[in-house]
PyMOL commands that place a pseudoatom at each C-alpha (Angstrom):
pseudoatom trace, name=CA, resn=UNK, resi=1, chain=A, elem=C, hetatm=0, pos=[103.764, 90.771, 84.871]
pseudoatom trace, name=CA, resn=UNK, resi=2, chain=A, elem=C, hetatm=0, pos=[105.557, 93.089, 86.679]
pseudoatom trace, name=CA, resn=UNK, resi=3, chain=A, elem=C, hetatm=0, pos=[104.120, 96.389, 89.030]
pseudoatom trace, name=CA, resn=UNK, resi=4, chain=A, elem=C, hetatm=0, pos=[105.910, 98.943, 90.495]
pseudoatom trace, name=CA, resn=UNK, resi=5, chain=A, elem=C, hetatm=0, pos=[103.810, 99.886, 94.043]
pseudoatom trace, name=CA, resn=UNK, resi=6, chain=A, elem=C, hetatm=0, pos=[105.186, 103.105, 95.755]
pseudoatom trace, name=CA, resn=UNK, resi=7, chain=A, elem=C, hetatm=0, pos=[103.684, 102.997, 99.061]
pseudoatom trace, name=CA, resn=UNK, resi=8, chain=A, elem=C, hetatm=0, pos=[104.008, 103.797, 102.849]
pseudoatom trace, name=CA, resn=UNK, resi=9, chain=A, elem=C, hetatm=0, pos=[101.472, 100.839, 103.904]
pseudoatom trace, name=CA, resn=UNK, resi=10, chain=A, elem=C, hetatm=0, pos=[104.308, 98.218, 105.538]
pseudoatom trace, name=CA, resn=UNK, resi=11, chain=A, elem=C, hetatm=0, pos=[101.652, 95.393, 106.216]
pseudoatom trace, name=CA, resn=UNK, resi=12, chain=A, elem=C, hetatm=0, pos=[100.622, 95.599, 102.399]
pseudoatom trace, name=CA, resn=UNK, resi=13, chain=A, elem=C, hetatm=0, pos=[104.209, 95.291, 101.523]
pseudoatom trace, name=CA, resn=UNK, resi=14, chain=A, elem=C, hetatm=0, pos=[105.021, 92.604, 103.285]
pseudoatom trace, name=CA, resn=UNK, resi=15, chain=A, elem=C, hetatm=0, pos=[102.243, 90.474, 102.219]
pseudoatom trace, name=CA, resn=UNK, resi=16, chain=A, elem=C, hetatm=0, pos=[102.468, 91.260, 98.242]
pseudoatom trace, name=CA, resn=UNK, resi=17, chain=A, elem=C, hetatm=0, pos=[106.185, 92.283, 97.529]
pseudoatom trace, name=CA, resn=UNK, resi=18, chain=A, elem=C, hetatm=0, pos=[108.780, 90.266, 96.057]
pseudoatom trace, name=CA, resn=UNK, resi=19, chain=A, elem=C, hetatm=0, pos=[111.666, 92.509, 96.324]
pseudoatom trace, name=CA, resn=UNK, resi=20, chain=A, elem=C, hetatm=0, pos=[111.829, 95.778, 98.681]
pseudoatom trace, name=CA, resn=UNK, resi=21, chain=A, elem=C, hetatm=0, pos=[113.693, 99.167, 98.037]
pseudoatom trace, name=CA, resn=UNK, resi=22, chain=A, elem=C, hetatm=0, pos=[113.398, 101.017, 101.517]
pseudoatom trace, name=CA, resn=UNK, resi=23, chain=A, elem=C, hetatm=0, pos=[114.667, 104.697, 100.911]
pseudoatom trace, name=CA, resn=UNK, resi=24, chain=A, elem=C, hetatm=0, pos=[115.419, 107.058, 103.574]
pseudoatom trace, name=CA, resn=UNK, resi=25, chain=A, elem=C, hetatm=0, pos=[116.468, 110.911, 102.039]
pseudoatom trace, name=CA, resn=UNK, resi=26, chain=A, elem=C, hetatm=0, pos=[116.324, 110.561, 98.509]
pseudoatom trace, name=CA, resn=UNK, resi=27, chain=A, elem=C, hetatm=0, pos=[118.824, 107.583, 99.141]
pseudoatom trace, name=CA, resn=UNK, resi=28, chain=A, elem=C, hetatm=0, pos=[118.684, 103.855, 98.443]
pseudoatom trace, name=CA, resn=UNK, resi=29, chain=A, elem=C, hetatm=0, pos=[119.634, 101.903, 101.916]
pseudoatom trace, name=CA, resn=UNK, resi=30, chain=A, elem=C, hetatm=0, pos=[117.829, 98.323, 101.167]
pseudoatom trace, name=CA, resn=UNK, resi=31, chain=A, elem=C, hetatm=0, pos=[117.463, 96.310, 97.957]
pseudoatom trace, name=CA, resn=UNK, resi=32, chain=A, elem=C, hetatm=0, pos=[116.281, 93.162, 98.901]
pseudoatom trace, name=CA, resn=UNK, resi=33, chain=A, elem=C, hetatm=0, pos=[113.489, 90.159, 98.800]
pseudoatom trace, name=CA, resn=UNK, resi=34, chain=A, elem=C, hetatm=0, pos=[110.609, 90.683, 101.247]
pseudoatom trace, name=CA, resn=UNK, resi=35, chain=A, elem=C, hetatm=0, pos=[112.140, 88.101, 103.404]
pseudoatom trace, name=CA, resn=UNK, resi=36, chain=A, elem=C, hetatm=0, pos=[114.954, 89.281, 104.304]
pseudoatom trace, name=CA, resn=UNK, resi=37, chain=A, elem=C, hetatm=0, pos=[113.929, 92.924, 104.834]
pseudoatom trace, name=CA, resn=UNK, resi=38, chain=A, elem=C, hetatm=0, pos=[110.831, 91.617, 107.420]
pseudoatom trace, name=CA, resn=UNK, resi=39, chain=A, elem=C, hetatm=0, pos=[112.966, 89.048, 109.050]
pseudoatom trace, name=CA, resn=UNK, resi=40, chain=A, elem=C, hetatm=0, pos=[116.425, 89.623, 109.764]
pseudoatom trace, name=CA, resn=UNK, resi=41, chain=A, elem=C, hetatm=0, pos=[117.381, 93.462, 108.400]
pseudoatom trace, name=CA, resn=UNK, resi=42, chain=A, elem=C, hetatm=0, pos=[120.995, 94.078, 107.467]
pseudoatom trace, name=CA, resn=UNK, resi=43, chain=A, elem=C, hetatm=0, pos=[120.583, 97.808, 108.593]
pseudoatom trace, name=CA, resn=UNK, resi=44, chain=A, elem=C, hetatm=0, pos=[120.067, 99.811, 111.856]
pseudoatom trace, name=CA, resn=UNK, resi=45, chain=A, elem=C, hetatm=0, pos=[117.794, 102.568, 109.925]
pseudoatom trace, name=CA, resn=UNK, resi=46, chain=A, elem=C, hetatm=0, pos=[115.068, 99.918, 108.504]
pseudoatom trace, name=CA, resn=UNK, resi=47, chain=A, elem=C, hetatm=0, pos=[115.169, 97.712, 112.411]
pseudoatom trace, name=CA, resn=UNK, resi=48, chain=A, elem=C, hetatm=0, pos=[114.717, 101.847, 113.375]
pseudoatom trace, name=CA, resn=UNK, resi=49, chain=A, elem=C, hetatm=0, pos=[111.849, 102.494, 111.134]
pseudoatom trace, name=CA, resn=UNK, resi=50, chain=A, elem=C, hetatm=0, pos=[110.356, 99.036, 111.397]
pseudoatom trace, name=CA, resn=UNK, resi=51, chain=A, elem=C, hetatm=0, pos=[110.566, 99.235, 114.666]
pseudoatom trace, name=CA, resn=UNK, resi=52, chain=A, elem=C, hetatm=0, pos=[107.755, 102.175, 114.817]
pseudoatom trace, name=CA, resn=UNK, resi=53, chain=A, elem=C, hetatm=0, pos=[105.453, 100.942, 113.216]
pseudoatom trace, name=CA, resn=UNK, resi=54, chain=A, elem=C, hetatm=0, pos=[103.437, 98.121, 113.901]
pseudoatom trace, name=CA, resn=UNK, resi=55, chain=A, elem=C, hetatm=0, pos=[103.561, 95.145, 111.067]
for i in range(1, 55): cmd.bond("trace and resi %d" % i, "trace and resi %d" % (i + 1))
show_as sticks, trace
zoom trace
């Protein structure tokens, strides 16, 4: 089965996704396993955006 789960709730994310899309202004900037996208981030705007939020 697959879901689609829009949400703004990081921790959630992180504990249930298999593959992240981060957008940022209508734009696409990540595609990615969970992994990846909590570990080691390929781009400055998700380390930014992680970075304000506690996870």
């Amino acid at each position: 089965m697959t879901m689609l789960i829009v949400t703004h709730e990081v921790r959630f994310a992180r504990d249930v996704a298999g593959r992240v899309v981060f957008m940022d202004g209508g734009m696409v900037l990540e595609d990615t396993t969970s992994q990846p996208f909590f570990g080691e981030q390929s781009s400055e705007r998700v380390r930014q955006f992680l970075n304000l939020i506690e996870i």
